[in-house]
N, CA, C and O of each residue as an XYZ file, in Angstrom:
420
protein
N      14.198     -2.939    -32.911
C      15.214     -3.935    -33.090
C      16.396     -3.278    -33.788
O      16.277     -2.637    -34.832
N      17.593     -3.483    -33.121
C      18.733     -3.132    -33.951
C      19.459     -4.233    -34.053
O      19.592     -5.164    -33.258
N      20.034     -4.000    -35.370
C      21.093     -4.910    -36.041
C      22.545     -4.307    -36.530
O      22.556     -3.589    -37.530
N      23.402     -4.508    -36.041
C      24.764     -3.723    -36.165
C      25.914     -5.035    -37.563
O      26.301     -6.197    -37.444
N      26.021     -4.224    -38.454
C      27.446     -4.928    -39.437
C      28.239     -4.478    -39.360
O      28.339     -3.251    -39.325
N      29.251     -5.361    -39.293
C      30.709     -4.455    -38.958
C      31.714     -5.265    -40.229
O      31.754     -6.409    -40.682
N      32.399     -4.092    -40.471
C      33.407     -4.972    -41.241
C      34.845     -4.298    -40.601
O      34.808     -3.373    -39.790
N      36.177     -4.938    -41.119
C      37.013     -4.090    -41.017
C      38.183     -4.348    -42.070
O      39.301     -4.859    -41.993
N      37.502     -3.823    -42.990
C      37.731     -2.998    -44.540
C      38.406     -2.216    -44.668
O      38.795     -1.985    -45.813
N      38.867     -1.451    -43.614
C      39.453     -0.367    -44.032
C      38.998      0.968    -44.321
O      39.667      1.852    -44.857
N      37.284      1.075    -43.746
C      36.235      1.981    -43.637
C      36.584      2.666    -45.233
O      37.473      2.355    -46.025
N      35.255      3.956    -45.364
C      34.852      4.234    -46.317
C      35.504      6.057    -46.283
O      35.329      6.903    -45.405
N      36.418      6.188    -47.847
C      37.264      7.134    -47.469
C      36.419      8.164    -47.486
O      35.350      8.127    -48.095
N      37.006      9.587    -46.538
C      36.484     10.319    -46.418
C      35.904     11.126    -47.732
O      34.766     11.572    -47.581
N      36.550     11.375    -49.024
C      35.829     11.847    -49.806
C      34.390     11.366    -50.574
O      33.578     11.898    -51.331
N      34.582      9.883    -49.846
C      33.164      9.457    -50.564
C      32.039      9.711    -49.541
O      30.952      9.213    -49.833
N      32.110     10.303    -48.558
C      31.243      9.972    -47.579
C      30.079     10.647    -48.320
O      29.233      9.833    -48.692
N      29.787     12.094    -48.669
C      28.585     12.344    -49.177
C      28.051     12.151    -50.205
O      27.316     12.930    -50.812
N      28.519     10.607    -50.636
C      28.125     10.202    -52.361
C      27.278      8.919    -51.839
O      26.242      8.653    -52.449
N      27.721      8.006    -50.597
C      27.956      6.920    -50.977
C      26.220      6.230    -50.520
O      26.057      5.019    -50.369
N      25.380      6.973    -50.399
C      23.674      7.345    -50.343
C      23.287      7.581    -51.981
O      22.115      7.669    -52.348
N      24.211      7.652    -52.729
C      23.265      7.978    -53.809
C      23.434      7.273    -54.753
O      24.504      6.717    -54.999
N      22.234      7.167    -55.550
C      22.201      5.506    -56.379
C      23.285      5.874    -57.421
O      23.884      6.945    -57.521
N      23.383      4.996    -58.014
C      24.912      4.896    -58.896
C      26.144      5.112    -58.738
O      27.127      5.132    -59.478
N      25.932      5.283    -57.585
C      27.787      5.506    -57.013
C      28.662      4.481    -56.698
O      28.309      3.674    -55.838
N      29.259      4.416    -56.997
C      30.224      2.553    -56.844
C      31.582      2.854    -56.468
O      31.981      3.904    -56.973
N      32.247      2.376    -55.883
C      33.709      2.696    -55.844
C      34.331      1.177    -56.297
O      35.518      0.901    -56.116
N      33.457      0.325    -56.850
C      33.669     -0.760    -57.434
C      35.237     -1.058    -58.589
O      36.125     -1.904    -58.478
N      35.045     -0.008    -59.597
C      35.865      0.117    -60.116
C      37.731      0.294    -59.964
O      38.779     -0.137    -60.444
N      37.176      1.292    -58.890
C      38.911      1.197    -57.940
C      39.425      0.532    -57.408
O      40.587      0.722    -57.051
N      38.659     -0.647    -57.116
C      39.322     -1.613    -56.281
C      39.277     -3.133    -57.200
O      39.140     -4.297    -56.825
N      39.453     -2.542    -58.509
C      40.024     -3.794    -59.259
C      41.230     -4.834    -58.497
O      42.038     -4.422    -57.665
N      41.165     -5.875    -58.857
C      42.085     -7.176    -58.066
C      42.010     -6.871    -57.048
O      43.172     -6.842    -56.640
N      41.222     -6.534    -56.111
C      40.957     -6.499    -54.253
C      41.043     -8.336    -54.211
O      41.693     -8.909    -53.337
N      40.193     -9.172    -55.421
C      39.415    -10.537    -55.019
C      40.423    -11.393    -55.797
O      39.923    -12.399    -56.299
N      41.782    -11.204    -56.013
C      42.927    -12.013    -56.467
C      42.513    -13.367    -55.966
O      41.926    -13.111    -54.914
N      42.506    -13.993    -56.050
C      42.969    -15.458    -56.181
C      41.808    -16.213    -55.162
O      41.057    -15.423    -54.590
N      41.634    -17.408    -54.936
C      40.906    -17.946    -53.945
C      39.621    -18.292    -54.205
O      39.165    -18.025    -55.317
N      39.066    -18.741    -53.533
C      37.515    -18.950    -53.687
C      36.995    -17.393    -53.827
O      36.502    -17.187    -54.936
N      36.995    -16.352    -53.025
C      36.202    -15.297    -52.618
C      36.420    -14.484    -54.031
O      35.512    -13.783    -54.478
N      37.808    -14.638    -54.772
C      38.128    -14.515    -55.871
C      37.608    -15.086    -57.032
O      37.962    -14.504    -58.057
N      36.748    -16.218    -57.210
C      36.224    -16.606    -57.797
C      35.068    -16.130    -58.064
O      34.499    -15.597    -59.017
N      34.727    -16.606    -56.445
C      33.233    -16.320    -56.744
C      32.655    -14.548    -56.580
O      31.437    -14.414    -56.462
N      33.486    -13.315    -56.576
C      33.579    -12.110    -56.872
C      33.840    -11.387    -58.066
O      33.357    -10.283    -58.316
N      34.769    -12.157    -58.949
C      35.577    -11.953    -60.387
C      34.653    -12.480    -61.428
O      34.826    -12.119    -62.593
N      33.520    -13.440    -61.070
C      33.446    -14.098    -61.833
C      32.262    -13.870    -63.169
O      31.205    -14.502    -63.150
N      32.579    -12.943    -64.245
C      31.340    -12.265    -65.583
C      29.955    -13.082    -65.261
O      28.906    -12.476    -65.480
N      29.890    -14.365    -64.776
C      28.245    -15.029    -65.327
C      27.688    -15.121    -62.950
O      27.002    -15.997    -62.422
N      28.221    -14.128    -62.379
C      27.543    -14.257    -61.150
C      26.104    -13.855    -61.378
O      25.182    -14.566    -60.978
N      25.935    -12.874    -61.930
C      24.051    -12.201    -61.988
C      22.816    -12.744    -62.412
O      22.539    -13.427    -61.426
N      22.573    -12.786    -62.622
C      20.660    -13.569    -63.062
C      21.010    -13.248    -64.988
O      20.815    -13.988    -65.952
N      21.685    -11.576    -64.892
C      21.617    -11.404    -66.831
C      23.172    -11.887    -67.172
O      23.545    -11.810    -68.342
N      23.848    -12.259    -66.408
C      25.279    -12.813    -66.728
C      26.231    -11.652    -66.594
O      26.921    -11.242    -67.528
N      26.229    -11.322    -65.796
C      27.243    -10.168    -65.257
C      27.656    -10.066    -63.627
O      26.906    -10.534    -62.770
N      28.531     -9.611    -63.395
C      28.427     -9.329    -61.510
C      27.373     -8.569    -60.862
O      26.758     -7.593    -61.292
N      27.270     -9.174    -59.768
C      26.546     -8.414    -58.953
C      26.609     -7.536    -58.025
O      25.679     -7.198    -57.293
N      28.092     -6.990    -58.015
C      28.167     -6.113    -57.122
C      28.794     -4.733    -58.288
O      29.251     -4.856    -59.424
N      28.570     -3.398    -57.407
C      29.215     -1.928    -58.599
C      28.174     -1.247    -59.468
O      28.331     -0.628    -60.520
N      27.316     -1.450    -58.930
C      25.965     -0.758    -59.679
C      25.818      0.522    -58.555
O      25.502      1.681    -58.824
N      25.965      0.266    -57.950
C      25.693      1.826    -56.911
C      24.166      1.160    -56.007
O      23.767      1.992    -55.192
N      23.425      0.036    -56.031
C      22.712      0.288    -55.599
C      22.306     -0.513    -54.113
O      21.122     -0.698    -53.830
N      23.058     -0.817    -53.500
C      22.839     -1.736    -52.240
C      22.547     -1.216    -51.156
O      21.712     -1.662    -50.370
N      23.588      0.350    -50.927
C      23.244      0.999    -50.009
C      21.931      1.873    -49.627
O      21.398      2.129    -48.548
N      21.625      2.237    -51.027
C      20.427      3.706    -51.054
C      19.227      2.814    -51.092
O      18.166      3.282    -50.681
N      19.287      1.029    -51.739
C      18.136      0.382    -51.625
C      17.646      0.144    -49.842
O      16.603      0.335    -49.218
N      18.924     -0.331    -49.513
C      18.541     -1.090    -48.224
C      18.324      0.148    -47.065
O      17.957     -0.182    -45.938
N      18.552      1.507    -47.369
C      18.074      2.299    -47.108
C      16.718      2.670    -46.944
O      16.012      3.103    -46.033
N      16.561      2.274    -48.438
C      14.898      3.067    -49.028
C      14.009      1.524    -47.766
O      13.151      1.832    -46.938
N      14.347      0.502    -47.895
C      13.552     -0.881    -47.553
C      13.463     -0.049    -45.890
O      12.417      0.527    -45.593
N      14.465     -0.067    -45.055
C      14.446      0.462    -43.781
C      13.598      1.419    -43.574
O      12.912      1.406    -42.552
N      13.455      2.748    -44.806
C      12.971      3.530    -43.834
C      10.943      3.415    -44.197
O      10.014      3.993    -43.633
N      10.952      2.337    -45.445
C       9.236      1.812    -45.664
C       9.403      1.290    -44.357
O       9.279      2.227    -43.569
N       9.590      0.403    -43.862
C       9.541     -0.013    -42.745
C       9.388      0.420    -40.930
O       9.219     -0.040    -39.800
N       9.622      1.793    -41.824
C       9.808      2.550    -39.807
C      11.141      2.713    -39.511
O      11.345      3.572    -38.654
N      12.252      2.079    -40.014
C      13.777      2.140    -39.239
C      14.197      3.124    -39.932
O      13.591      4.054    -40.465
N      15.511      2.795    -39.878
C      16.911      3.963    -40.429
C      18.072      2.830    -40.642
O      18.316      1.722    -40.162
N      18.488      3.444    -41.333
C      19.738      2.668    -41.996
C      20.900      3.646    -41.813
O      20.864      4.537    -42.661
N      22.263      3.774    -40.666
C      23.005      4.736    -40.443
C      24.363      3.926    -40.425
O      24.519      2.720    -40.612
N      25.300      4.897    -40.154
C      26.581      4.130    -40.640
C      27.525      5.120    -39.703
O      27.277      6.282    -39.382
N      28.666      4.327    -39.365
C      29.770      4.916    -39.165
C      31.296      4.571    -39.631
O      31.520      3.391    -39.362
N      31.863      4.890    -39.938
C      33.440      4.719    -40.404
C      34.386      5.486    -40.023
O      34.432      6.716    -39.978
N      35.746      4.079    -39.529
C      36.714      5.007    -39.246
C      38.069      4.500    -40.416
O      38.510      3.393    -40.726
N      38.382      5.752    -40.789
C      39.073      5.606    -41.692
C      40.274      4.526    -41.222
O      40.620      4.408    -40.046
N      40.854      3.753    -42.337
C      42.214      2.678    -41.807
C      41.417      1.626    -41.113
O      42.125      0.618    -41.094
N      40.000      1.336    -40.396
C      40.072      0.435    -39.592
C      38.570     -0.457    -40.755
O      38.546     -1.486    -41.432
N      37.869      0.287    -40.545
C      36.463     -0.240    -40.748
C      34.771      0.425    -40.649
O      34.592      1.552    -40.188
N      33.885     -0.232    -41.025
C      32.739      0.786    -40.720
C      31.626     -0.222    -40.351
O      31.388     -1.225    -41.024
N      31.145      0.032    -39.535
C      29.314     -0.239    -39.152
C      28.429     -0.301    -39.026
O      28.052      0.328    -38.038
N      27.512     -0.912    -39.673
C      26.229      0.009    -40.405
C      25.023     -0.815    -39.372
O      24.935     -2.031    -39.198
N      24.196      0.222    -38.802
C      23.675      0.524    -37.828
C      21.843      0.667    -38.561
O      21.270      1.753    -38.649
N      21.034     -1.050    -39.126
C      20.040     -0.927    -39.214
C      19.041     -0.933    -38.164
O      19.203     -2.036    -37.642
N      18.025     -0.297    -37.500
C      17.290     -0.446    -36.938
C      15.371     -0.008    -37.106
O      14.962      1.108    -37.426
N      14.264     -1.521    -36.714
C      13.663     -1.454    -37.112
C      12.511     -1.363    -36.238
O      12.514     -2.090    -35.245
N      11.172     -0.314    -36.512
C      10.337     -0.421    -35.023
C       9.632     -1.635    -35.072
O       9.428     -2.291    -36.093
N       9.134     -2.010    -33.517
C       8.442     -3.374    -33.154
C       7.310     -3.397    -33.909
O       6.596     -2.403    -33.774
N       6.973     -4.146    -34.583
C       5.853     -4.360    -35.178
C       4.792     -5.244    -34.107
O       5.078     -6.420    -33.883
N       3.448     -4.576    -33.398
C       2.706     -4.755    -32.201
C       1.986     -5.126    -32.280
O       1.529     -5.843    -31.389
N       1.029     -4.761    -34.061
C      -0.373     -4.411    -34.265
C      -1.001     -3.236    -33.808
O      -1.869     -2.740    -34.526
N      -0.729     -2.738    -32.798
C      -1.383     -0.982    -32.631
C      -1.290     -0.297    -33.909
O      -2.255      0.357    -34.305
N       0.383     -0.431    -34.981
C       0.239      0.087    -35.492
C      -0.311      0.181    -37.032
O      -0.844     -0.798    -37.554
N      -0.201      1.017    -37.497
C      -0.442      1.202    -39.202
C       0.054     -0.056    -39.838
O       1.277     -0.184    -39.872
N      -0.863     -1.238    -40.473
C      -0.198     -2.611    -40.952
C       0.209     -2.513    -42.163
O      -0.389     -1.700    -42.869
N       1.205     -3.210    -42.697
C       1.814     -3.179    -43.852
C       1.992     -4.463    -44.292
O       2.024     -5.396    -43.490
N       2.135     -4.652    -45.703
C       2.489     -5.859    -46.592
C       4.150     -5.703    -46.993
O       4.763     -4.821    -47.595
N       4.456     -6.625    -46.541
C       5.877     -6.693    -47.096
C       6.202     -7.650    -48.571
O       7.343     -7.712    -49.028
């Protein structure tokens, strides 16, 4: 099964490309006021979003997790970006049949 996300963000700049796999890496910080005004602004800006009262996004860890989950699973988690436009991240997961090796999720 594949599942394709696309955004168009403005893809992921080229100097981050060989970071952006590894836990703690955020580019969170640089893009202070991206979430100016609005609902999406609200609910992005906002100190008490997290479970401990903090945001939930800029920890570094969304990508290298949903990585690690894909590849327990049998898939891959791959990506492409073009700079200026956007990027697509390309999860895919094998059929689960019963022939094979069973797992608890």
């Amino acid at each position: 099964m594949y599942c394709r996300i696309s955004d168009r963000g403005g893809g992921i700049p080229h100097e981050h490309l060989g970071q952006i796999m590894q836990y703690h890496f955020s580019t969170a910080g640089s893009y202070e006021g991206q979430y100016d005004g609005g609902l999406l602004g609200t609910m992005m800006n906002s100190p008490t979003d997290g479970p401990a009262g903090g945001p939930m996004h800029g920890f570094g860890f969304g990508l290298p997790t949903s990585r690690a989950y894909a590849e327990y699973l049998g898939g891959t988690l791959t990506f492409e970006t073009l700079q200026g436009i956007g990027t697509d991240v390309y999860l895919r997961l094998r059929h689960i049949d019963g022939k094979c090796e069973s797992f608890r999720i």
